[in-house]
C-alpha positions as CSV (number, residue, x, y, z in Angstrom):
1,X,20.6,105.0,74.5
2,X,18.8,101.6,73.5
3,X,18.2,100.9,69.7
4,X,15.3,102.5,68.1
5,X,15.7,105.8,70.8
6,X,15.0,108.8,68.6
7,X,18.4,111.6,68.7
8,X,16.7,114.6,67.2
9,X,19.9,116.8,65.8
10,X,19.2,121.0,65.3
11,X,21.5,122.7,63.1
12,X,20.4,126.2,61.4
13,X,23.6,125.9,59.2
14,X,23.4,122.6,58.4
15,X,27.3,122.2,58.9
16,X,27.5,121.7,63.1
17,X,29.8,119.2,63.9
18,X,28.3,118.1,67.3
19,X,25.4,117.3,65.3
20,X,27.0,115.3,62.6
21,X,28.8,113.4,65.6
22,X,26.0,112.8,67.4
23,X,23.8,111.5,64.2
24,X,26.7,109.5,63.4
25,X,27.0,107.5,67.0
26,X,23.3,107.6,67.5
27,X,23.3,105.6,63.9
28,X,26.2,103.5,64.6
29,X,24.3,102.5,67.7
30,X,20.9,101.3,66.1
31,X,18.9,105.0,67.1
32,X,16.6,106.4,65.0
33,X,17.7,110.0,63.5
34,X,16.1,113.2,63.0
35,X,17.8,116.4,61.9
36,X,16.2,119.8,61.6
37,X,18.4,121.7,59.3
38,X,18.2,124.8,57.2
39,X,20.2,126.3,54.2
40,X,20.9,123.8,52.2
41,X,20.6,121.3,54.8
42,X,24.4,120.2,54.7
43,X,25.8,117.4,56.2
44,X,22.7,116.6,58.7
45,X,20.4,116.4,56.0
46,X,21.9,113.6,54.3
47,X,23.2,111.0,57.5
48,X,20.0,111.3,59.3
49,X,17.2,109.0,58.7
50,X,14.6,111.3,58.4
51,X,15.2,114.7,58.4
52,X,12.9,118.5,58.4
53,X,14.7,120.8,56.4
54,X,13.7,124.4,56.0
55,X,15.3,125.6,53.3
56,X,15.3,128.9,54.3
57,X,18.9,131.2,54.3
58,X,18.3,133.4,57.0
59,X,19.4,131.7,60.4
60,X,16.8,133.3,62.7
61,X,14.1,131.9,60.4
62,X,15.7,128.9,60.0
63,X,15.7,129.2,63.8
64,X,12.2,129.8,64.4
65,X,11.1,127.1,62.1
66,X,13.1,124.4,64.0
67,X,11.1,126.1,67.3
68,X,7.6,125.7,66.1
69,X,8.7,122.0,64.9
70,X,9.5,121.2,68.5
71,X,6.5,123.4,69.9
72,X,4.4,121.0,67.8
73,X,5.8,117.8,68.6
74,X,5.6,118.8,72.4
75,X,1.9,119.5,71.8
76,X,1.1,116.2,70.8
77,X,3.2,114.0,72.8
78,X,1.3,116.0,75.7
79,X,-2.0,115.6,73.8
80,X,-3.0,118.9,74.1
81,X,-5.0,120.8,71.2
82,X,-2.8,122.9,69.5
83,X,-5.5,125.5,69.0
C-alpha cells in the first residue's frame, strides 16, 4: 500500500475484528479509510476516516446496503450511467 491508497473496511456488525485491524494498519501507514458499517456502527465507525454507516439492525439489510454502495462506486469509476 502507498500513502493516500483507499482500504475500504465492510462490517454489518460493526464489531469485525479483521476490519478494525486492517483500518488500524491502513491508518498507521498513511491510507485513507472507509468503513461501511451497520447497527450502531461499532468500532469501524469511529477509526475510519470517513465512514457509510446504515444504521439499520437487520444484518441482510445492512448487507444489501453495503452492496448497492459498492454497485454504485463501481458504476462510476467505470463511468457507466447508472440508469
Amino acid at each position: 500500500m502507498k500513502p493516500g491508497d483507499l482500504v475500504m473496511g465492510i462490517s454489518g456488525s460493526g464489531n469485525s475484528e479483521n476490519v478494525l485491524r486492517a483500518v488500524r494498519w491502513a491508518n498507521e501507514n498513511k491510507g485513507v479509510t472507509l468503513a461501511l458499517c451497520g447497527y450502531t456502527g461499532g468500532k469501524p465507525k469511529a477509526l475510519a476516516q470517513h465512514h457509510v454507516h446504515a444504521d439499520i439492525n437487520d444484518m441482510q439489510l445492512s448487507e444489501d446496503v453495503h452492496f448497492f454502495f459498492g454497485y454504485i462506486v463501481m458504476q462510476k469509476l467505470c463511468g457507466e450511467k447508472m440508469w
